[in-house]
C-alpha positions as CSV (number, residue, x, y, z in Angstrom):
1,X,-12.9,15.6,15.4
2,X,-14.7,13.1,13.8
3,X,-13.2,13.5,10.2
4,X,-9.6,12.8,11.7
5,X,-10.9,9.8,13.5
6,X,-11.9,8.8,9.6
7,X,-8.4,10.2,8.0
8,X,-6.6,7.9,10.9
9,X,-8.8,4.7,10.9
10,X,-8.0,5.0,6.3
11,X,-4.7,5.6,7.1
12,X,-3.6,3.2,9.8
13,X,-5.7,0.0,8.0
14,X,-3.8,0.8,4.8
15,X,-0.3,0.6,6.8
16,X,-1.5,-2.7,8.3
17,X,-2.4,-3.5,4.8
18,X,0.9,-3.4,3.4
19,X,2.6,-4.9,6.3
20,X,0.2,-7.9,5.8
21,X,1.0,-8.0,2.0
22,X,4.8,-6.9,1.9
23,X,6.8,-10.0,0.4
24,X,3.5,-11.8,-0.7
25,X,2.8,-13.3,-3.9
26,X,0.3,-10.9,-6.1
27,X,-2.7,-13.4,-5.2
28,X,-2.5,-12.7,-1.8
29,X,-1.7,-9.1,-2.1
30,X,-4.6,-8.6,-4.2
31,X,-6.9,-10.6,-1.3
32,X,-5.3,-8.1,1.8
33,X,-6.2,-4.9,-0.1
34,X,-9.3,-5.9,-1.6
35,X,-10.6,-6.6,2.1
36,X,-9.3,-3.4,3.4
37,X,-10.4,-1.6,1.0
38,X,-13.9,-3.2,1.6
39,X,-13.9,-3.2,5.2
40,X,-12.2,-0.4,6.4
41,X,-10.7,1.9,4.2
42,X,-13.7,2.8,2.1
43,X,-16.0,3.4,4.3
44,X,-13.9,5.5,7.1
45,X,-12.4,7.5,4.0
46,X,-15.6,8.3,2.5
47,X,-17.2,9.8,5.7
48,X,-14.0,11.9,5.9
49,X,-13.8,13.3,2.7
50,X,-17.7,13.9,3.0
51,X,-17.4,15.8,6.3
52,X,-14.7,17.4,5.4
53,X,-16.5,18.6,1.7
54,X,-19.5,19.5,4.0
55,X,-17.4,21.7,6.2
56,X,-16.0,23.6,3.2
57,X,-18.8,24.5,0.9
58,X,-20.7,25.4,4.6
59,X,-23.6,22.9,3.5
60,X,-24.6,19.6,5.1
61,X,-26.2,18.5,1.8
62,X,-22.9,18.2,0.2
63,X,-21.5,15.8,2.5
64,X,-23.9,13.1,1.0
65,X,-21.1,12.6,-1.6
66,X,-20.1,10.1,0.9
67,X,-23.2,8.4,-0.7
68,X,-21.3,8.3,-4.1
69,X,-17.4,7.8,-2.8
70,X,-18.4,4.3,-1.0
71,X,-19.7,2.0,-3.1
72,X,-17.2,3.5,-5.5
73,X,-14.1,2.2,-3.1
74,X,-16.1,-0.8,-2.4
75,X,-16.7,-2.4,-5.7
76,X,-12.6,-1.7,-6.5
77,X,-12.1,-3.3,-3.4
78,X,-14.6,-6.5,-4.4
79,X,-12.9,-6.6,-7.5
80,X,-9.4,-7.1,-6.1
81,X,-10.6,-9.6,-3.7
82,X,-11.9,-11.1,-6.4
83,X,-9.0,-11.1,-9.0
84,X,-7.3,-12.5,-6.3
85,X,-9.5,-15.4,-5.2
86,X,-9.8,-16.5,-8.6
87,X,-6.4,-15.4,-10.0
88,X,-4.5,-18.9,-11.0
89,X,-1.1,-19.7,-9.6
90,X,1.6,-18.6,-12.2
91,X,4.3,-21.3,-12.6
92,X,7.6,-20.1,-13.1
93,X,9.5,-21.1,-16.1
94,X,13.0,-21.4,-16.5
């Protein structure tokens, strides 16, 4: 029960996600996903997937890939927060 709870907390913060950053600029697109990547999605989606790899090789050692799936999420999540912070405001030419 507890790996869908992860699958659906991943899943449902990624739809708020893009409802938050639908017909935003790419600054603040790259702001919304970087802090639900960081917040929510990366740490619900690597507890699933290490359940869920636990449950499947029968061996609670091998859900400590969790260990190694997190801070991989969250550092691409703190680098599109980042890119976006510091991103500079493209003028349009014409």
């Amino acid at each position: 029960m507890a790996i869908v709870v992860g699958y659906v907390i991943a899943i449902s913060a990624a739809i708020i996600a893009y409802q938050l950053s639908k017909s935003k600029s790419k600054k603040r697109k790259n702001i919304v996903w970087g802090i639900a990547l960081m917040l929510l999605i990366s740490p619900s989606l690597s507890f699933s997937i290490g359940l869920t790899y636990a449950a499947l090789v029968r061996s609670g050692w091998a859900g400590l890939i969790m260990w190694y799936l997190f801070p991989i999420l969250f550092i691409i999540g703190l680098i599109l927060l980042l890119v976006g912070i510091f991103k500079k405001k493209e003028i349009e030419t014409s």
